[in-house]
N, C-alpha and C positions, 0 to 999 in steps of 0.2 A: 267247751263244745258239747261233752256229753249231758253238762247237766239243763243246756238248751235242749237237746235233743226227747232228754227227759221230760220236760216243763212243755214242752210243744206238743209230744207224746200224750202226756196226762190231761190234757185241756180236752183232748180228744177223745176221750176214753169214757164209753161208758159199757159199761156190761149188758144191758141191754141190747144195743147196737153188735155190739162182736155175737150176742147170742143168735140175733137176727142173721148176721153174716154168715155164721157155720152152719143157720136151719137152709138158706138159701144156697151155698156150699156145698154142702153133703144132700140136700130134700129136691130142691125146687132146679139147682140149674142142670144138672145132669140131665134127670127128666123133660126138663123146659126144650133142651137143645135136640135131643133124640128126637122129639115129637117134633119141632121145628125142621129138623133137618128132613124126615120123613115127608114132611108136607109142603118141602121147599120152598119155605120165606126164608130166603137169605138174609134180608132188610133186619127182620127180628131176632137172627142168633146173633147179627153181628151186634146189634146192641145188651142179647146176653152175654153176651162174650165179652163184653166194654164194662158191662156191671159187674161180671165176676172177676174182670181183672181189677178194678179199683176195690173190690172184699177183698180180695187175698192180698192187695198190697197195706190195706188196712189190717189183716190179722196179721200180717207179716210183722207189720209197724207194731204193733201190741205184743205180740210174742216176743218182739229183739227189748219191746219197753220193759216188760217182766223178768226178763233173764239178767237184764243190768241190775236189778235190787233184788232179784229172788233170793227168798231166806228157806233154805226145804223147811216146811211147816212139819214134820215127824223127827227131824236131828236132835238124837241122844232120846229117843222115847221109843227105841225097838222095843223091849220089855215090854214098855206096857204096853203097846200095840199089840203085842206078841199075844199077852192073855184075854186082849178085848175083842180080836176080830177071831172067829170061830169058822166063818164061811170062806172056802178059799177064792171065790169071787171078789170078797173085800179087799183082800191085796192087788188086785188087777186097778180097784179104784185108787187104794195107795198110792200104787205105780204111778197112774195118771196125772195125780196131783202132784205128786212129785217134778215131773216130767213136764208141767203142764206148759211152762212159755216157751219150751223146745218145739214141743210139739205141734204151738199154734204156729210159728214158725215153719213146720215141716208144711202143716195144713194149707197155709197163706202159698207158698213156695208149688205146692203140688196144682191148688185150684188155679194158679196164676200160671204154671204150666200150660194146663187141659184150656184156659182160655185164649192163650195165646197161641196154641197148637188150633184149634177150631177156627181162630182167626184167619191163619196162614191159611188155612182150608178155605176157607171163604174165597180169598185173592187169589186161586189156584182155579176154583170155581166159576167165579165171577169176569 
């Protein structure tokens, strides 16, 4: 089952697409919904609301497909890491990458939260 869940995963999967989801994520729906909401089209949050929860279920899916074969890309190279990065900024990106199919997970998780909270506001609205 998992290595379906896998092969189902990866057919899906392109990097383009997840990058498109986290600019529309983090950029376009917060903003999208505030200015909707201010201008009271309900009709159109609730369809950003339907969009954002199918991205987050989509990074969700991508974050839980990475975390099944993640290999941390720095194991057993603190050393050299150690004399290469000089700005302590660069460890914050370490971090990140290290961390990374957690975190799109937390991402997918959070967005699909705030869409589905905006939802319920709708039906509460409406």
């Amino acid at each position: 089952m998992l290595d379906q869940f896998q092969m189902a995963a990866a057919s899906i999967y392109s990097g383009w697409v997840l990058f498109g989801c986290l600019v529309f994520a983090f950029g376009i729906f917060p903003a999208l919904t505030m200015k909707l909401w201010e201008k009271r089209k309900h009709g159109l949050v609730r369809i950003a609301c339907i969009v954002a929860a199918l991205t987050s279920f989509y990074v969700l899916l991508q974050g839980a497909r990475m975390a099944i074969d993640w290999v941390d890309p720095f194991a057993g190279k603190e050393s050299q890491m150690a004399g290469a990065i000089h700005n302590p900024k660069g460890w914050i990106i370490v971090a990140v990458i290290v961390v990374w199919p957690y975190l799109l997970m937390i991402i997918g998780a959070l967005i699909g939260h705030l869409a589905i909270r905006d939802l319920l506001r709708l039906r509460r609205v409406a």
